[in-house]
C-alpha positions, 0 to 999 in steps of 0.5 A: 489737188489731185495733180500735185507731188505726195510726200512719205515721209521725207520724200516728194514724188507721185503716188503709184496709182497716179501714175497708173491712172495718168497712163489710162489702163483699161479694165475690162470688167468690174472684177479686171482688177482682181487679176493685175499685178503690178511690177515694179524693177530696178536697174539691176534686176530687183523687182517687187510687187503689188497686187492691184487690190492692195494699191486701190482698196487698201491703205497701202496704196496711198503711201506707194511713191514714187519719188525723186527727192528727199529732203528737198533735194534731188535723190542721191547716186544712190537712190537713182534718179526714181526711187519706189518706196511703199510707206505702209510696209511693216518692214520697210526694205522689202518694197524699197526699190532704188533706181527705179527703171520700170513699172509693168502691169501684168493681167493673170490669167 
């Protein structure tokens, strides 16, 4: 089912385009998505990001998590209370973004 959590890994959470599409974006056009990106922060300033491509046409974006357990149990001090992990990623530190504090999608010009 479409509305339960995602597991990467040994991580519990929902996809990154969930979330998205939970939120109700509107695309304006077919080719809108070309121009999005996604950004995703961290508390203390980290930032990665994605294009909207990469997240609905790629393999990638069916292992963007966002997650709040590991193991079974809440994340630890820290991960933060969200933690954003991308589990297609050849080098997995790059797009690890512990305490999570906000995703923004940003329309290129």
């Amino acid at each position: 089912r479409r509305d339960r959590p995602r597991v990467v890994r040994d991580h519990r959470g929902a996809r990154l385009t969930d979330v998205l599409d939970a939120v109700g974006l509107s695309l304006d056009g077919h080719k809108d998505g070309r121009r999005m990106v996604v950004v995703a922060r961290a508390t203390d300033g980290y930032v990665v990001t994605f294009s909207w491509n990469e997240l609905y046409n790629t393999a990638t974006g069916k292992d963007v998590l966002v997650a709040w357990e590991k193991d079974g149990k809440p994340l630890g001090v820290r991960e933060g209370q969200l933690l954003l992990i991308s589990g297609q990623d050849t080098k997995t530190g790059p797009r690890h973004v512990r305490n999570l504090s906000s995703i923004e999608v940003l329309r290129m010009k």
